[in-house]
Residue, then its C-alpha position, 0 to 999 in steps of 0.5 A: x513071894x510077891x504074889x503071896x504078900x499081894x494077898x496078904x496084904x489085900x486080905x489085910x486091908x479087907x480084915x481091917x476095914x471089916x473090923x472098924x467096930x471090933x474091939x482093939x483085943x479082937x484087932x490086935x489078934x487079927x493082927x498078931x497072926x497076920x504078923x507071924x504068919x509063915x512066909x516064903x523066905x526070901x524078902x523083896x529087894x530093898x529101896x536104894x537110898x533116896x538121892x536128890x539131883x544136882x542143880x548146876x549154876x552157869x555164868x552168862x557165857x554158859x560156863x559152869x560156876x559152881x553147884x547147889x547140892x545136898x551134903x554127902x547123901x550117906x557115906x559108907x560106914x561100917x559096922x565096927x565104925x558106930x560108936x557104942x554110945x550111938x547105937x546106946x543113944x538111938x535104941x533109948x530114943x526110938x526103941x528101948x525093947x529093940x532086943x527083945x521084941x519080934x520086930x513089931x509092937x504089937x501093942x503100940x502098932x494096934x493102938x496106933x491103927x485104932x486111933x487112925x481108923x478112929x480118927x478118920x486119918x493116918x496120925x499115929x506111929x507106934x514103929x519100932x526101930x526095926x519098923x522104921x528101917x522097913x519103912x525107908x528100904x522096902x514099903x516108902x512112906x505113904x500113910x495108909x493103914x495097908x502100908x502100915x500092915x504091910x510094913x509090921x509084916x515085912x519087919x517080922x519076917x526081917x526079925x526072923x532072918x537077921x541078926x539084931x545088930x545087923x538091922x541096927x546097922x543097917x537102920x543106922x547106914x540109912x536112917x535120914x537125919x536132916x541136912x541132907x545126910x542119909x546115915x550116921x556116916x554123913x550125918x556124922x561130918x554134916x553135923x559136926x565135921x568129923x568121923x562117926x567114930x568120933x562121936x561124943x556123948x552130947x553129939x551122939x544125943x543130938x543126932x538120936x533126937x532128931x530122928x523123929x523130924x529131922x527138918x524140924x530139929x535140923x540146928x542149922x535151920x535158924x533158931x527156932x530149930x536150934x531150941x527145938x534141937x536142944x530140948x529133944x538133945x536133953x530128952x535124949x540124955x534123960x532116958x539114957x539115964x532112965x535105961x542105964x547107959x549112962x550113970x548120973x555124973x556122966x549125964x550131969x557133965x553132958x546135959x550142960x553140952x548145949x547145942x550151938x549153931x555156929x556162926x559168926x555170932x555163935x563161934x565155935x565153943x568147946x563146952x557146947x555141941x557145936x553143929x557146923x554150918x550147912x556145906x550145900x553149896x559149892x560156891x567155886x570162884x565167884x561166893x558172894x555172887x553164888x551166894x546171891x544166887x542161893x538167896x535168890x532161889x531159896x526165896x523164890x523156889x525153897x530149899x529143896x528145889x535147888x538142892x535135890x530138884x537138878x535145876x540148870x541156872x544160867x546167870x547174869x555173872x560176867x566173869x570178866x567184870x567180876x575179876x575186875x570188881x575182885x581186883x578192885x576190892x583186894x587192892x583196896x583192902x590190901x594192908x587193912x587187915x589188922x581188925x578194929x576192937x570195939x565194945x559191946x554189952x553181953x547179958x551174963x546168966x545172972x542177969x548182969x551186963x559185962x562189957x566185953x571187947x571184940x574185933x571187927x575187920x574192915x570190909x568192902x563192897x561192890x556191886x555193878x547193875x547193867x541199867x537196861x536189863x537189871x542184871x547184876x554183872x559183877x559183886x564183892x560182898x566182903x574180904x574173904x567169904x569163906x571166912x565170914x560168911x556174910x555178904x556185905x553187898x545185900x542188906x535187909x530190912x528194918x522194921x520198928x517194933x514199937x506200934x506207935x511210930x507211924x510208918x507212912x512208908x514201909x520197907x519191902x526188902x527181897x527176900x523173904x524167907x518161908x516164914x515171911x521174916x527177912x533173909x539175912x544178908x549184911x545185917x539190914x544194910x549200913x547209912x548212905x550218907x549223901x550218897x541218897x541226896x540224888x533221890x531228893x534231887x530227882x523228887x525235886x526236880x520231878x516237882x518243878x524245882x531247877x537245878x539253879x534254885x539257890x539256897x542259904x549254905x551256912x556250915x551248920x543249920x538248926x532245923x526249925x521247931x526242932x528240939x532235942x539232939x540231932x537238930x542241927x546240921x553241919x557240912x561234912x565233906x564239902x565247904x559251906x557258907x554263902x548260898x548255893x544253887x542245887x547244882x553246886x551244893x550236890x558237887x560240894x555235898x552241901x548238907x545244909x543245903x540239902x536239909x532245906x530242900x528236902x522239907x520243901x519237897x517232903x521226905x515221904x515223897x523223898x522215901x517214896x521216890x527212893x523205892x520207885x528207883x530201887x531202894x527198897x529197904x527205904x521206909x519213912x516214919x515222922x516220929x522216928x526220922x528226927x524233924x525230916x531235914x536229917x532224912x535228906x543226909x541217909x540216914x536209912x539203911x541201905x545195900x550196895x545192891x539197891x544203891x546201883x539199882x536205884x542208881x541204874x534208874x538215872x542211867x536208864x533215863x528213868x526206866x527201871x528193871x529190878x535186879x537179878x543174877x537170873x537169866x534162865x532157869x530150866x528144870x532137868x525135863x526141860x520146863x523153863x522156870x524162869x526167864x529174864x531176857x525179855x522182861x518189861x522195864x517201868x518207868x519210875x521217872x521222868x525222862x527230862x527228871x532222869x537226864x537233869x539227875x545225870x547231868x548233875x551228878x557228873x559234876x560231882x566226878x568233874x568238879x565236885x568231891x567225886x575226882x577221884x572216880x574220874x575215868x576218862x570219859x562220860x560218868x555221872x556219880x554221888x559220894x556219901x560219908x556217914x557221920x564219923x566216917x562210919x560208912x563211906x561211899x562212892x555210887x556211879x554209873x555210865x550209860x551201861x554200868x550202874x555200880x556202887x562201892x561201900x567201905x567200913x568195918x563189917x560187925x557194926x559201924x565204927x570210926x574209920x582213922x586214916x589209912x591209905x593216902x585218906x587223911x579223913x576217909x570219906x566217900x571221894x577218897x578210898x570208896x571213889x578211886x575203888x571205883x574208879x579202878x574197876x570201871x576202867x577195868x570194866x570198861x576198858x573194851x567198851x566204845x566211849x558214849x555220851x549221855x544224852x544232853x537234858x532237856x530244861x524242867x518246866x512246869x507245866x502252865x494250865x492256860x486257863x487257870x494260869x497256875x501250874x499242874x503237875x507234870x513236867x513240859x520237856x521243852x526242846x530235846x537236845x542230845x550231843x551229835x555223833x553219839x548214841x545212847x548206848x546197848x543193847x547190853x550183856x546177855x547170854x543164851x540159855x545153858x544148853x542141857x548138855x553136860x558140856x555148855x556152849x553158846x549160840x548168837x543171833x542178832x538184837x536191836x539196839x533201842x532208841x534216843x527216844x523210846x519210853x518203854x524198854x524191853x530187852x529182848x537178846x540172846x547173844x553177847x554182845x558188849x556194852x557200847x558206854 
């Protein structure tokens, strides 16, 4: 049998490229008798279905933690299974001569060859359904005419040795239809979480349209598709119609049923044809980490690699630190369940506006940075993820639309999807309030000012030549009135001390300074950002991600790594993707800058608004309250664990009343003592260390000219006796290939007082030393 389809087909192909001038009659009569040429009766084995590998995720121990995979590749149907209206819905989409041809058109076959040898290219289909059952079991997909001659052949003989229905069957067991799904069956429960039994109408239409490119229509790959999805649902319905499977109030009460992605701005609607979210990933205990790490990968690698290309991923995840930030975060949410009502405007089809009421849960978030390797040990990005769907503890960006605001800093948020558009994490972040204080301090400091400059502290400062609303500042979590050095206006959180000080060092180099740390969602626009003072007060969105990265800077003494829940990445043949144990860290500020910061902030924990966070030993921190106490936080590090926390209501922000033992919530209420709980968790086995003692800012004097220039003289290095600064810091080997994991250890070297670069370069685990 081989043997004689192998001169066939060579044959084939010579007659075909023979006939590049010859009319369309003279090739469809080639064709025709190559078609119903007898043949042996056996036919060639038929493919097994295509079948992606599955991509394990370990921890930084080597402990499995969950697996990215593509759904059910097929689920097993049978025949008396399929829904009439299914099979009804395929046949009027794909083939509406399915029974009564010989399992070739002929005619749309030979159109579509004339129009490749034309065009120079293989663009045209012309396939019956027979043609595409052929097509996926016994020739593959290669475009080539021979391919396509070989593939009219094989179909004709199937037509001859097997019954109509038995090759829709199997067409339909088989049949890719996006999300991963080979097959009705999985299709079936990918789609719409049921049985293929269960199939509707509506439901039935949709998967028949999306037959003719399934990643194209898939609904639940973002919006466009989803439109895209809906009309080839419609069209569907139509030629049903046409055909007269369906009478017209049937199709009258269907073609409403529009297609609806659900999630949580898209809920379940009963009148809709409802696609359930993609289930390809099992996120095991830790979701909000895994879902981190599936961000991380789809943007840098795509969808298919890690779903169908059997990747080995170890992880920065430490699950001992990861149980406490748990721990931390459910304690601090237990009896705030009951959710928050607030209103919002929805455009009604008629064009009006209706205001409708919804409820909203509060959430919150936590995230610990290792500073000198920018893994992240540990993150909480809400209440329960598999309720919500969102972590809270990313963010996005925010870009204005309007192109005549000057940007003279633009966001550059992680990650971007194959679009270039920002991926979705906790809508484009919530308000820092004074939590983004230390970022004007450090640009401050790195300009020459001291930590004992003194300013006015009135309670409330109008900003000059300001008119309009928000031109005047009041203080909101700390006291005012008198005068204040820097020192004791960052303890009290002074906010009129703070709008001064930071049109003294400006607000672009404030944004700029803030992205060199780690936060890079920050983006400064005069025209947008109220007469600069405000900008001192958060008013841009950030994440509790790039809060402890930015954060981690200081503890670093100014190096920074970005960060990453990746280790190692190795493809199934062993070729290594990724590895992240010895990347570089850049230094983004200076050392004496970095040390002043510090030695600031914790003043906050001993005598400031941040008590609360006290634990005990060495900590430096930053609370931050939005206005009307829409956004609290608390951002803290120690020499080995840079970690922030964010409390509010997850949808949108909304006020926050009072609520465990916080009389006014604040960021050095409930956000500062969560804190507190999880770094002593966290820490509880780790030697105490000290920070190193700052050297005082100088600015450099240019002895010839007498003035000063930029940089800043470290005078003399102190740093308290006895004590080191800290690390080498958490890392694992790689996740050997084995199924089972385990572990090796070789030694490391711990860094100096005095080094400038960073380079971490580990393979054991070894705990944090601060």
């Amino acid at each position: 049998m081989r043997a004689f389809l192998k001169l066939v087909f060579r044959t084939a192909g010579v007659v075909i490229i023979s006939t590049l001038a010859v009319p369309v009659t003279v090739l469809a009569v080639i064709l025709g008798s190559l078609i119903f040429l007898p043949l042996p009766a056996s036919l060639p084995e038929p493919k097994p279905l295509e079948a992606g590998q599955v991509t394990h995720v370990y921890d930084q121990n080597g402990q499995e933690i969950g697996q990215f995979r593509e759904f059910e590749q097929n689920i097993p149907v049978k025949a008396t299974d399929i829904p009439l209206v299914l099979k009804q819905a395929v046949i009027a989409s794909e083939d509406k001569s399915f029974y009564s041809h010989g399992g070739v058109d002929v005619r749309g076959s030979v159109r579509a060859l004339w129009a490749d040898i034309r065009g120079k290219g293989i663009e045209q289909g012309g396939s019956t359904i027979t043609q595409q059952y052929v097509k996926g079991a016994y020739v593959g997909k290669e475009r080539t005419i021979v391919r396509k001659v070989r593939e009219a052949i094989i179909a004709s003989q199937l037509e001859r040795q097997m019954k109509k229905d038995d090759i829709l069957y199997k067409y339909l067991s088989s049949v890719y239809l996006g999300g991963g799904a080979y097959g009705v069956g999985a299709a079936a429960k990918v789609y719409f979480n049921k049985s293929v039994r269960d199939l509707t109408l509506t439901e039935a239409a949709l998967l028949a349209g999306v037959i003719p490119s399934p990643s194209r229509y898939y609904p639940q790959d973002g919006p466009a598709n989803v439109q895209l999805a809906e009309v080839r649902r419609k069209t569907v319905l139509e030629k049903m119609l046409q055909q007269g499977y369906i009478d017209k109030p049937t199709y009258d009460v269907a073609i409403t049923q529009e297609v609806n992605a659900i999630d949580l701005q898209h809920p379940f609607d009963i009148n809709k044809t409802n696609v359930w979210p993609k289930a390809t990933t099992s996120f095991g205990p830790y979701p909000y980490f895994m879902d981190y790490v599936r961000k991380y990968l789809d943007a840098k690698y795509g969808a298919a690699a890690i779903d169908r290309g059997g990747l080995r991923v170890q992880t920065t995840l430490d699950p001992a630190t990861q149980d406490a930030a748990q721990a931390a975060v459910t304690d601090a949410l237990k009896g705030t369940k009951s959710p928050i009502g607030y209103q919002v405007q929805v455009k009604q089809p008629d064009g009006s506006m209706k205001t409708e009421t919804r409820e909203t849960p509060l959430e919150m978030g936590l995230v610990a940075v290792e500073p000198q390797t920018g893994f992240v040990k540990a993150m909480v990005g809400g209440r329960d993820y598999n309720e919500s769907k969102v972590n809270l503890a990313l963010g996005g960006c925010y870009k204005p639309t309007d192109p005549k605001i000057r940007v003279e800093v633009e966001a550059t948020c992680w990650p971007l999807d194959a679009e270039g558009k920002y991926v979705k994490g906790g809508g484009t972040g919530r308000q820092p309030g004074s939590s983004f204080k230390p970022f004007v301090l450090a640009t401050a400091f790195s300009k020459g000012v001291q930590p004992t400059k003194v300013y006015s502290a009135p309670s409330t400062y109008h900003i000059p030549n300001c008119t309009g609303a928000n031109c005047t500042i009041g203080n909101y979590e700390g006291e005012g009135g008198g005068s204040a050095d820097l020192r004791h206006a960052t303890w009290s959180s002074i906010n009129t001390v703070y709008a001064q000080l930071i049109r003294d060092v400006g607000c672009k180099d404030t944004a700029e300074m803030a992205k060199k740390l780690g936060v890079t969602s920050a983006w400064y626009s005069p025209d947008f950002h109220t007469c600069s003072g405000t900008y001192a007060l958060g008013v841009i969105d950030v994440s509790p991600l790039e809060m402890a990265s930015a954060y981690s800077s200081f503890a670093a003494r100014g190096m920074h790594q970005d960060p990453t829940p990746i280790v190692r990445i190795e493809k199934p043949d062993g070729t290594v993707l990724e590895d992240n144990r010895s990347r570089q860290a850049n230094r983004v500020l200076d050392e004496v800058v970095a040390d002043n910061v510090t030695d600031v902030l914790r003043g906050v924990i001993t005598s400031g608004t941040g008590r609360r966070a006290d634990i005990g030993r060495p900590a430096a921190g930053k609370t931050g309250t939005s206005e009307n106490s829409e956004n609290n936080w608390f951002v803290g590090f120690t020499p080995t664990l840079s970690t922030a926390v964010w409390l509010g209501y997850r949808d949108q922000p909304i006020h926050m009343p009072s609520m465990k033992g916080c009389g006014a919530m604040v960021g050095g209420c409930l956000p500062a003592q969560t804190w507190h709980n999880f770094m002593a968790a966290a820490l509880k086995d780790v030697p105490v260390t000290d920070f190193n003692q700052p050297a005082p800012i100088q600015v450099i004097k240019d002895q010839l000219n007498k003035v000063a220039r930029t940089g800043i003289d470290p005078g003399a290095q102190r740093r308290p006796s006895g004590t080191g600064d800290g690390g080498p810091y958490v890392v694992s080997p790689p996740a050997p290939r084995a199924e089972a994991p385990t572990t090796t250890t070789t030694s490391t070297t711990e860094p100096t007082a005095t080094s400038t670069t960073s380079t971490t370069s580990t393979t054991t685990r070894v705990l944090p030393t601060g």
